[in-house]
C-alpha positions as CSV (number, residue, x, y, z in Angstrom):
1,X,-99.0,176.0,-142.5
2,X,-100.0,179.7,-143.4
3,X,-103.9,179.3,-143.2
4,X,-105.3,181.5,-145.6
5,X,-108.6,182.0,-144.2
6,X,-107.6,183.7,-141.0
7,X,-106.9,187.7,-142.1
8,X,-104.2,188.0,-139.1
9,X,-102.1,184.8,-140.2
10,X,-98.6,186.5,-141.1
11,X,-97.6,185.7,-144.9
12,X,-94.1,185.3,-146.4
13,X,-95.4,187.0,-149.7
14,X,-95.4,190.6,-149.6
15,X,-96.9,193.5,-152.7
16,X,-95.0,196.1,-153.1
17,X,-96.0,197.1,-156.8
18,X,-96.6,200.7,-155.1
19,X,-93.3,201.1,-154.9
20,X,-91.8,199.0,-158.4
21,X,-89.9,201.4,-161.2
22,X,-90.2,199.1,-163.9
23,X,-87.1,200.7,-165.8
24,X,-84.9,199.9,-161.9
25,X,-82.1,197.7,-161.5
26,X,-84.2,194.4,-160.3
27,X,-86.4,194.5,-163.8
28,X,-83.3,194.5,-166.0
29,X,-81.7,191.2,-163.5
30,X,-85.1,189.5,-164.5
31,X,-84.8,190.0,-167.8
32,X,-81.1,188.8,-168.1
33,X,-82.1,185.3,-165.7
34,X,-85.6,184.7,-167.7
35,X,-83.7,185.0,-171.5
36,X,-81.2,182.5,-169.5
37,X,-84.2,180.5,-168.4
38,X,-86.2,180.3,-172.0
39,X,-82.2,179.3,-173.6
40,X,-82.5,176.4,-171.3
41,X,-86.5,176.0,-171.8
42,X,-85.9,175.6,-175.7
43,X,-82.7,173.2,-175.1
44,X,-84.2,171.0,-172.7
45,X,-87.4,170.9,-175.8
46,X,-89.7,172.4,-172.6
47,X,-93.1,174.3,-172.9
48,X,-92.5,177.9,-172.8
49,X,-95.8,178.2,-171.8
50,X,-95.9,176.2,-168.6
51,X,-93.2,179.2,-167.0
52,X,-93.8,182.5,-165.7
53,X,-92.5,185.1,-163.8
54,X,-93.8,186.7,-161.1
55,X,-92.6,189.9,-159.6
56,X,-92.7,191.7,-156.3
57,X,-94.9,189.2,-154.4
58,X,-93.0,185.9,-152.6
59,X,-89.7,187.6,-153.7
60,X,-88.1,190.4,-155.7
61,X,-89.2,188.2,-158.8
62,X,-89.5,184.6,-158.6
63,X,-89.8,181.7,-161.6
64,X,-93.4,179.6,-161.5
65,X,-93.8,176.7,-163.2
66,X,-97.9,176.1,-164.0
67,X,-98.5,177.3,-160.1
68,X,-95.2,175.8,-158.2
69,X,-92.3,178.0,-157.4
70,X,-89.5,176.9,-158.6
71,X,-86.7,180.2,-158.0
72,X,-87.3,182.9,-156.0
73,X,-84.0,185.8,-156.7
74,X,-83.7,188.9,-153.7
75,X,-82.1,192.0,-155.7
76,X,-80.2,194.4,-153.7
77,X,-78.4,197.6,-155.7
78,X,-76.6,198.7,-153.0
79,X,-72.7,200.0,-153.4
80,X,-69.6,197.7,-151.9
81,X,-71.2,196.9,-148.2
82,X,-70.8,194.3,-145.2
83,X,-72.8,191.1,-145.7
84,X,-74.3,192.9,-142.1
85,X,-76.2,194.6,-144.7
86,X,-77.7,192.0,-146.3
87,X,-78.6,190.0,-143.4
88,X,-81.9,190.5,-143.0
89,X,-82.6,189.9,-146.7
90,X,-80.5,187.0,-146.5
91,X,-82.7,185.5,-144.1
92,X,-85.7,186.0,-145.7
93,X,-84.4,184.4,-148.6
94,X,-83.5,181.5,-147.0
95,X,-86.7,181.3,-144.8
96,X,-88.8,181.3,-148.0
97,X,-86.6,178.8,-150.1
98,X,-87.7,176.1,-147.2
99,X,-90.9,177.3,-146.0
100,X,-93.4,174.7,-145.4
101,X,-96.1,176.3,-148.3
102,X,-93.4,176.3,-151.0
103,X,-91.3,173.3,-150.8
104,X,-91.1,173.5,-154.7
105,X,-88.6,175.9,-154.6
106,X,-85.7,174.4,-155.7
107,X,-83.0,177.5,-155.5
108,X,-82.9,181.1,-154.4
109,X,-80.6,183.6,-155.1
110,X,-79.0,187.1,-153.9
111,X,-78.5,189.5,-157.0
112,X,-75.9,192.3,-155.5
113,X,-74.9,195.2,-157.8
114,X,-71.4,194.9,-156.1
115,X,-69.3,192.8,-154.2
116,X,-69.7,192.0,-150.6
117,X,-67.2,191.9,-147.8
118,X,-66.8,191.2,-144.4
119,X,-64.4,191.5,-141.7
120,X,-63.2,187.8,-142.9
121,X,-62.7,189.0,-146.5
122,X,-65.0,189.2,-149.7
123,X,-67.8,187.1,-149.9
124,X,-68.2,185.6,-153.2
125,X,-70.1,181.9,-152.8
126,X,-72.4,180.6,-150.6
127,X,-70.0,179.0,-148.2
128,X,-68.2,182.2,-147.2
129,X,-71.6,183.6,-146.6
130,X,-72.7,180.8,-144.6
131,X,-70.0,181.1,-142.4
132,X,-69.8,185.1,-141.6
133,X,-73.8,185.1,-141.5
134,X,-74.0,182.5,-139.0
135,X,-71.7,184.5,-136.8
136,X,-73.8,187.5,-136.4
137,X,-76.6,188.4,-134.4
138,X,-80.1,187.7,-135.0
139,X,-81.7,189.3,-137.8
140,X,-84.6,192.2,-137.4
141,X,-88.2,191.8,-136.1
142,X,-90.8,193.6,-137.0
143,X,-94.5,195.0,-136.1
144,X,-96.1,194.4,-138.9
145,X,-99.1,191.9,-138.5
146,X,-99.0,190.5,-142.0
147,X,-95.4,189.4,-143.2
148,X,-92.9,187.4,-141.9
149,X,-90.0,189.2,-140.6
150,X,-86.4,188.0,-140.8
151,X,-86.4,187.4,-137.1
152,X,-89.5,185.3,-137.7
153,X,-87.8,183.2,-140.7
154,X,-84.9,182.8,-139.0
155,X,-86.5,180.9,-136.1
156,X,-88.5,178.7,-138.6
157,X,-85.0,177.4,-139.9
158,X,-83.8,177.3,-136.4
159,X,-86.6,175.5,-134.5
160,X,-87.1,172.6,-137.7
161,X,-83.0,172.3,-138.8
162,X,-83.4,173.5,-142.1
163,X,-80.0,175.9,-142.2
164,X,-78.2,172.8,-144.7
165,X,-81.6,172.7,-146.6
166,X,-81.4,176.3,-147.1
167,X,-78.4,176.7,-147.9
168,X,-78.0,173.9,-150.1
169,X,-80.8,175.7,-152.6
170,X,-79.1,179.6,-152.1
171,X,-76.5,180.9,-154.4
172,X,-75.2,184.3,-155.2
173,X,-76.1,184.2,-158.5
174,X,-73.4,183.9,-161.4
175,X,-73.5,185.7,-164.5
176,X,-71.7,185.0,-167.6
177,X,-68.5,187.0,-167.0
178,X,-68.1,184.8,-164.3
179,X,-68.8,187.8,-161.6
180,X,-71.6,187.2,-158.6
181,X,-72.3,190.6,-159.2
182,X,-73.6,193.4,-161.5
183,X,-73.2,197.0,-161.1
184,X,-75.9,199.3,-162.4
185,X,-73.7,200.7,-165.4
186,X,-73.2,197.1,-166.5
187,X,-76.6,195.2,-166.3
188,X,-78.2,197.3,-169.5
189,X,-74.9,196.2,-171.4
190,X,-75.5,192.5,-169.7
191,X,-79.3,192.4,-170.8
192,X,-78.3,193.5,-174.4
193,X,-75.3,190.2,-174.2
194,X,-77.9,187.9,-173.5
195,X,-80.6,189.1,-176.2
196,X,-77.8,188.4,-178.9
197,X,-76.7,185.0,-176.8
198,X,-81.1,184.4,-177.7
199,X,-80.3,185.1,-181.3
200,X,-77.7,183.5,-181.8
201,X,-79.0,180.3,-180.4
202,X,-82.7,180.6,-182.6
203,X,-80.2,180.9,-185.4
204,X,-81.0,185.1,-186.2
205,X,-78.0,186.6,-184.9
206,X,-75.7,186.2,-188.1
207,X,-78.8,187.0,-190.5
208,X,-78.9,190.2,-189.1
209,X,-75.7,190.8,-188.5
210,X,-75.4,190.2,-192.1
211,X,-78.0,192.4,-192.7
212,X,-76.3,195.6,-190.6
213,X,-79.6,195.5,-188.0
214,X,-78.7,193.6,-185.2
215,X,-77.5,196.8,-183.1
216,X,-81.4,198.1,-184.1
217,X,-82.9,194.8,-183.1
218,X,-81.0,194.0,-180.0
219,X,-81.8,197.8,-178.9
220,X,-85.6,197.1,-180.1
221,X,-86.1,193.9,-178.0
222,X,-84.7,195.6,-175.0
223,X,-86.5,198.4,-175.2
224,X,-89.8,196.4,-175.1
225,X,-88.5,194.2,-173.1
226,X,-88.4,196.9,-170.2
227,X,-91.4,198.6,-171.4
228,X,-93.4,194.9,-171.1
229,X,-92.5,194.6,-167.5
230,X,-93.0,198.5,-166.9
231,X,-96.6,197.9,-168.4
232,X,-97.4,195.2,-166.1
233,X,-96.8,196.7,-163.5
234,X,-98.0,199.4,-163.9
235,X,-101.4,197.6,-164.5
236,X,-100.9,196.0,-161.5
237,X,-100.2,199.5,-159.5
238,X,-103.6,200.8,-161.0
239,X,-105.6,197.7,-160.0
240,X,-104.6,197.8,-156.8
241,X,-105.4,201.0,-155.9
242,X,-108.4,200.9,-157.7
243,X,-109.1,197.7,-154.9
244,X,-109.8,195.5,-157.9
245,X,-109.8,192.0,-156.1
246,X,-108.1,190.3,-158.6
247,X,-105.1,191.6,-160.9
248,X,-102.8,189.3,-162.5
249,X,-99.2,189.1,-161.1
250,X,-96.7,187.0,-163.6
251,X,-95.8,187.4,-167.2
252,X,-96.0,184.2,-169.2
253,X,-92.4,183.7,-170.8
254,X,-94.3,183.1,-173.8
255,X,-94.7,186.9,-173.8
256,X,-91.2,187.4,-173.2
257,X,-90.3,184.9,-176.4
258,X,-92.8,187.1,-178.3
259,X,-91.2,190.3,-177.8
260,X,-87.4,188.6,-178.7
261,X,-88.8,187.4,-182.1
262,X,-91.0,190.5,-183.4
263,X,-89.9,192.0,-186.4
264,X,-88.6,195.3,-185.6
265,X,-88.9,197.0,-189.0
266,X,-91.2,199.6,-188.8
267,X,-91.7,201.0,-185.0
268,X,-95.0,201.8,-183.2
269,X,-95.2,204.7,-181.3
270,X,-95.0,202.9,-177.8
271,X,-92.1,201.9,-178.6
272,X,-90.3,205.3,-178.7
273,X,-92.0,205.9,-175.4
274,X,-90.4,203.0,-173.6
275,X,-86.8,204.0,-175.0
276,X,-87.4,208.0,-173.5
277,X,-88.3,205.9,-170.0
278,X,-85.4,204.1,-170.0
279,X,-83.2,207.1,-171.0
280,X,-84.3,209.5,-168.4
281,X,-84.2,206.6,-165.8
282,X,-81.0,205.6,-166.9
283,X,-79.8,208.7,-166.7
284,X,-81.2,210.3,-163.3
285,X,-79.8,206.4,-161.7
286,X,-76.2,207.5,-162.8
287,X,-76.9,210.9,-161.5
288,X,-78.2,210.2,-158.3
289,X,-75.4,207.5,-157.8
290,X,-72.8,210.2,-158.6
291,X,-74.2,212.9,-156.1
292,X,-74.6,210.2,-153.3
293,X,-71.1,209.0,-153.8
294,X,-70.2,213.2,-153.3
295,X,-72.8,212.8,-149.9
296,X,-70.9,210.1,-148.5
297,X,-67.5,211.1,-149.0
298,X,-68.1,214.8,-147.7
299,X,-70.2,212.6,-144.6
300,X,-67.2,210.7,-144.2
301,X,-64.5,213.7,-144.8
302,X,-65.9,216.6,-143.4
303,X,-68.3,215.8,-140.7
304,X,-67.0,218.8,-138.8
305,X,-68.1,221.2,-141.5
306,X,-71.4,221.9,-140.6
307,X,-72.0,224.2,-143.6
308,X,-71.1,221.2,-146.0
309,X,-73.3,218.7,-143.7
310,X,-76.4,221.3,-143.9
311,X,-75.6,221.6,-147.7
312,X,-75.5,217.5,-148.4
313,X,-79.0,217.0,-146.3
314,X,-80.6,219.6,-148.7
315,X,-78.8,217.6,-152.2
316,X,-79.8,214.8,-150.4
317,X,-83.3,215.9,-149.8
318,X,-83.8,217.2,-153.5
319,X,-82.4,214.2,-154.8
320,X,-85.5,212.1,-153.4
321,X,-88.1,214.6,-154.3
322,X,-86.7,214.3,-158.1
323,X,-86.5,210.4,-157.5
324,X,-90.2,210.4,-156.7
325,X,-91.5,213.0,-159.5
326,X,-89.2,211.0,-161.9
327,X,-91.2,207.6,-160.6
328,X,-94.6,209.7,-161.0
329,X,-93.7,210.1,-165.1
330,X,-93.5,206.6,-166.1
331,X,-95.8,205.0,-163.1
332,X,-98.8,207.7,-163.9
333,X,-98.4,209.3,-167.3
334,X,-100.4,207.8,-170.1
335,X,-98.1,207.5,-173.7
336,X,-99.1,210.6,-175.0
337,X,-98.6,212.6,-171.3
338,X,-95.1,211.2,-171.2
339,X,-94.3,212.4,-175.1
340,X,-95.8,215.7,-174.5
341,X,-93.1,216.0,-171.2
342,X,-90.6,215.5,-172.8
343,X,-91.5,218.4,-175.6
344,X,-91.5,220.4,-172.7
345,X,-88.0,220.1,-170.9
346,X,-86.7,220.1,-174.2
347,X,-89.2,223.0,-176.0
348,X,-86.0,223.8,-178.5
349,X,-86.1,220.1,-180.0
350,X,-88.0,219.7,-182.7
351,X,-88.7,215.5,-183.2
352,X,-90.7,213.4,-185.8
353,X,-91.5,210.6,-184.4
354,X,-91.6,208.5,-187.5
355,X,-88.1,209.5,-188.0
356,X,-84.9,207.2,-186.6
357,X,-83.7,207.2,-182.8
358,X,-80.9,209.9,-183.8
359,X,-83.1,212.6,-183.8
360,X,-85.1,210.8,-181.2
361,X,-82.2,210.6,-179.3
362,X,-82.2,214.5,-178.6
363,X,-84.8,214.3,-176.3
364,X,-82.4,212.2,-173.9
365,X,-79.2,213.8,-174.4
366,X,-77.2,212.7,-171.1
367,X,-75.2,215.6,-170.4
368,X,-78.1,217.8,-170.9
369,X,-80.4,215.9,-168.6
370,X,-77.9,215.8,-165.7
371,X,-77.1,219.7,-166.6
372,X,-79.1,221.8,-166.3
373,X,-82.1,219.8,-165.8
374,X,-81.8,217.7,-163.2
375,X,-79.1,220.1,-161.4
376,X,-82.4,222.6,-161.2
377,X,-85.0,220.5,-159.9
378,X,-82.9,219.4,-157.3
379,X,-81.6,223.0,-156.4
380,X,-84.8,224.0,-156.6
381,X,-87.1,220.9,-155.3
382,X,-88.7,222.7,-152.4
383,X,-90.3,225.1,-155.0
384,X,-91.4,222.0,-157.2
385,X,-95.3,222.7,-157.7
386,X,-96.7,219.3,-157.5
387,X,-95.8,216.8,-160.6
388,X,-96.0,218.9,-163.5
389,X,-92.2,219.8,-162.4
390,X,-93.2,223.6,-162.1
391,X,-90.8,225.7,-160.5
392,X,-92.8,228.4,-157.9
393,X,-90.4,231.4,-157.3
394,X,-92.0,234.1,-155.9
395,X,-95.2,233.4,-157.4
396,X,-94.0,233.7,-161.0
397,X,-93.6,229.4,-162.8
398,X,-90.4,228.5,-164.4
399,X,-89.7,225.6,-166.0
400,X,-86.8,223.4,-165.9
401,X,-85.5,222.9,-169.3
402,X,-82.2,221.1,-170.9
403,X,-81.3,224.0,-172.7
404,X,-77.3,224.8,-172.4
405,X,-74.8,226.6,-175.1
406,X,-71.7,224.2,-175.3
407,X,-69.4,227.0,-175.1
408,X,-67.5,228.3,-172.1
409,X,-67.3,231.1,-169.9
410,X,-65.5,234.6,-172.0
411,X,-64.5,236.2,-168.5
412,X,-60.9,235.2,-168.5
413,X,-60.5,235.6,-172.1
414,X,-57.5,238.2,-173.0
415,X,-58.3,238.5,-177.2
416,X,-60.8,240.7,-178.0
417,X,-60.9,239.9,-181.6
418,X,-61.5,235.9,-180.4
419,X,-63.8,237.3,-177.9
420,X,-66.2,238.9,-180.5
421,X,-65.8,235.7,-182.5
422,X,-67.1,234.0,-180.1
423,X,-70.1,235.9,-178.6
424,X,-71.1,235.9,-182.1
425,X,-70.6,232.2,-182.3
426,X,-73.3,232.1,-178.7
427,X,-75.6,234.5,-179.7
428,X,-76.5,232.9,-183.1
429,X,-77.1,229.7,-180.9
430,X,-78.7,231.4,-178.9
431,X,-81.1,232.7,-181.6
432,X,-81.4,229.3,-182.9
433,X,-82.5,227.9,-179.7
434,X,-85.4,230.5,-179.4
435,X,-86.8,230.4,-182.9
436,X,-86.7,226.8,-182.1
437,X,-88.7,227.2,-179.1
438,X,-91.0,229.7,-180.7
439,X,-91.7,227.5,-183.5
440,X,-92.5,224.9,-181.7
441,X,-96.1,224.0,-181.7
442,X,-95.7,220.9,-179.6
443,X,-95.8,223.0,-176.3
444,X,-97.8,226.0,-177.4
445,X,-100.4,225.3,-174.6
446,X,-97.9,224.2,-172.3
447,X,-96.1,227.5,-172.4
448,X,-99.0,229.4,-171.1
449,X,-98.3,228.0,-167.8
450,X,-94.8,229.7,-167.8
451,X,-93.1,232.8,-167.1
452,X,-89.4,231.5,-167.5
453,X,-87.3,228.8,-168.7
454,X,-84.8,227.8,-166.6
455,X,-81.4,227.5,-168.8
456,X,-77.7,226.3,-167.8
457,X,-76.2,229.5,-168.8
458,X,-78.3,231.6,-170.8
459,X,-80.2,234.9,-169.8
460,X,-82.1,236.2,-172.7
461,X,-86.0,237.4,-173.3
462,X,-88.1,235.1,-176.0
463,X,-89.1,238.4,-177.4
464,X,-86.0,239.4,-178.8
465,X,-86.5,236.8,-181.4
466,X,-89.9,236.8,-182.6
467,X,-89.0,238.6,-185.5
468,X,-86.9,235.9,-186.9
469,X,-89.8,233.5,-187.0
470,X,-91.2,232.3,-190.2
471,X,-94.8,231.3,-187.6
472,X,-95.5,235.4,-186.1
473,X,-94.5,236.6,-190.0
474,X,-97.8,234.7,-191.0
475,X,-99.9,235.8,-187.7
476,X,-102.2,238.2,-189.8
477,X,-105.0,237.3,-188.2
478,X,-107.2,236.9,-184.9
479,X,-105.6,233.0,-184.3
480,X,-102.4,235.3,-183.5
481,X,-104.0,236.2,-180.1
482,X,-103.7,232.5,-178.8
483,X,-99.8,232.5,-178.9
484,X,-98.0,232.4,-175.6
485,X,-95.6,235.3,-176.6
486,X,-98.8,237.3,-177.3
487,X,-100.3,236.9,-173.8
488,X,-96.7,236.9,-171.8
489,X,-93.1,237.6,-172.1
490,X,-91.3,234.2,-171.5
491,X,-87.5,235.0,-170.7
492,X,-84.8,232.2,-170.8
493,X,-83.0,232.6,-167.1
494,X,-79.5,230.6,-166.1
495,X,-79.8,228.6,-162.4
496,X,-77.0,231.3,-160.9
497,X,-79.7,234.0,-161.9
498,X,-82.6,231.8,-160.2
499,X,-80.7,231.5,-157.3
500,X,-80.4,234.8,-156.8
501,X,-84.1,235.3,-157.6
502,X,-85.0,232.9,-155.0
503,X,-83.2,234.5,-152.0
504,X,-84.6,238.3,-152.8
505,X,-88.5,236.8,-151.7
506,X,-89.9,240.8,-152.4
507,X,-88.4,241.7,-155.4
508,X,-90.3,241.3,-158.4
509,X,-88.9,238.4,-161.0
């Protein structure tokens, strides 16, 4: 028995809120296995309120019933890999299912975000598994003097018998296309399935279908759906630095019904918050998997380049540092901090946000976010000045911005008459974008800490349009002295031009 009085004892729990991203992979499989859960809750005529569950603590997330485990679910996101590595996971999952303080559990189960193979073929259900795991070598020890390792676990089945107990409660869990796996594009589409499958079974979904709102609802619920999860633990983050002795580490699935039957007519502010999260998260996930697919293919295709190796350690390096700052926004920033950053990357948008999610909506446009945002703080993360994502480049701060003209490149263009048409066409959107930004009193303060915008391919001075803003034809007065453009002259600069910036360290920017 783990005894829980002696400090040194080693624990099969683990906390690693520190580390949780409420908008990740593992928060979106809860949500799909809980609404699954609370289905078979309200068929089976159960208390809702008797269930929780509990994340980042025995497992991943786990399913309590009053104070008994009853499911404990190990998520892994990795791409197509070996079962060799998931082995040590594995084992820890099984340890757990049969470990002697939590012989409630009555199943465990391995979320994969692909498929798993093995030098005997793909491993799709728990007997394959069973049978390729067996045949490796022992799982990992480790030093730490608190958890269990997998070595440890492993021996705890071994020593008592328990590898047909264990394996008897494990499953690689199913979901309702029938696939043991769910790949990161597919589990926000998956989540969205099951919240109509809710519906549909309370007896809402053809009301508001009928209605034209189910599409607003479904996005609604799973917005605050996320958001309720993110919020815990987030709490739970705080409290534990804070070395509060106590914090609370479940959500009652009563919670969970409440959020799937609010009425989603009129939309608090909070709400808008959670959907930016989950757009820039959403977003950075599909560009970081994209650029780590380009790592690994050039590791695997050109390991005698060494300018292309040197080149994918720095992408790779800059891709963390974003990871982390990314993390920082939604772990760290209050509502209102998180609002106001978004104003910033995007200082041309102009949002209401009373108004609907199309406008909304601009704040998170994907190609925009992955270029020439995210492109910049990557290519320029060693100059990243702590986390208000401050670019230092030679001592002058720019800031990384979405701001891109759609239109391409006039270099190779032969017609002169469609080549004026089209400079024309670029420099009135150009214009628009910087009356946009001047007019823009949501980052006002926020552009006194800048000296350039960072762009995807435009290279003009703020200045140049000032005269075309209704706001500096009213500046009569003394107020006019607390503008930004009246204290420095902000230019707009393209990431080639930064580049070049960056490598002349004495020139003046």
């Amino acid at each position: 028995m783990l005894n829980r009085n002696e400090v040194t004892i080693k624990r099969v729990e683990f906390d690693a809120t520190h580390s949780w991203n409420g908008y990740c992979y593992q928060g979106k499989i809860a949500l799909i296995v809980v609404i699954d859960y609370i289905i078979n809750c309200i068929k089976g005529i159960e208390d809702i309120s008797q269930y929780k569950i509990e994340f980042e603590y025995l497992e991943d997330f786990s399913i309590i019933k009053n104070t008994n485990y009853l499911q404990i679910h190990q998520v892994k996101s990795y791409g197509p890999e070996s079962l060799s590595s998931y082995k040590d996971a594995v084992w820890l999952l099984l340890g757990k299912s049969v470990y002697e303080d939590y012989e409630t559990v009555e199943k465990s189960y391995l979320h994969t975000a692909d498929i798993i193979n093995s030098a005997s073929g793909i491993i799709d259900n728990p007997k394959s598994l069973k049978r390729v795991l067996t045949s490796y070598s022992k799982p990992s020890s480790s030093k730490s003097t608190t958890q269990k390792s997998p070595l440890e676990l492993f021996e705890y089945i071994e020593e008592r018998g328990l590898l047909d107990k264990a394996f008897k409660k494990f499953s690689l869990y199913r979901y309702a296309d029938g696939k043991v796996f769910c790949s990161l594009l597919e589990v926000e589409y998956k989540v969205k399935e099951k919240i109509i499958e809710y519906y549909k079974f309370i007896g809402k979904e053809q009301d508001l279908r009928e209605k034209g709102i189910l599409t607003k609802y479904v996005e609604c619920a799973y917005v605050n759906l996320v958001g309720t999860i993110d919020k815990h633990v987030n709490e739970r983050h705080f409290n534990r630095q804070k070395d509060v002795e106590y914090f609370n580490k479940e959500i009652n699935f009563s919670e969970i019904v409440k959020v799937l039957n609010e009425e989603y007519e009129k939309l608090p502010v909070e709400y808008y918050v959670f959907y930016l999260k989950d757009k820039v998260m959403g977003n950075f996930n599909r560009y970081y998997s994209q650029q780590k697919q380009i790592i690994q293919e050039t590791y695997e295709f050109q390991a005698d380049n060494q300018e292309s190796i040197i080149e994918c350690k720095k992408l790779e390096s800059g891709l963390n540092k974003v990871l982390d700052l990314i993390k920082y926004t939604y772990t760290e920033f209050k509502d209102e901090e998180f609002l106001l950053f978004c104003h910033k990357i995007n200082p041309h948008v102009r949002v209401d946000f009373t108004g609907d999610f199309i406008s909304i909506s601009e704040l998170v446009n994907s190609n925009f976010l992955h270029y020439p945002w995210f492109q910049s703080l990557v290519d320029f993360h060693e100059n990243i000045k702590s986390e208000d994502f401050l670019i230092n480049i030679n001592n002058h701060h720019y800031l990384a911005s979405t701001i891109v003209h759609p239109y391409p490149d006039l270099t190779s263009v032969q017609s002169t008459f469609y080549r004026q048409q089209m400079n024309a066409t670029i420099e009135a959107t150009i214009s628009n974008i910087a009356v946009n930004i001047l007019e823009n009193k949501e980052i006002y303060k926020e552009l006194y800490k800048i000296d350039n915008i960072i762009t995807g391919n435009i290279n003009k001075p703020l200045k140049d349009y000032v005269h075309k803003t209704t706001t500096f034809k009213e500046y009569n007065n003394e107020n006019a002295h607390h503008h930004i453009m009246d204290i420095k002259n902000i230019n707009l600069i393209d990431i080639n031009e930064c580049r070049i910036r960056g490598e002349k360290k004495h020139d003046k920017c």
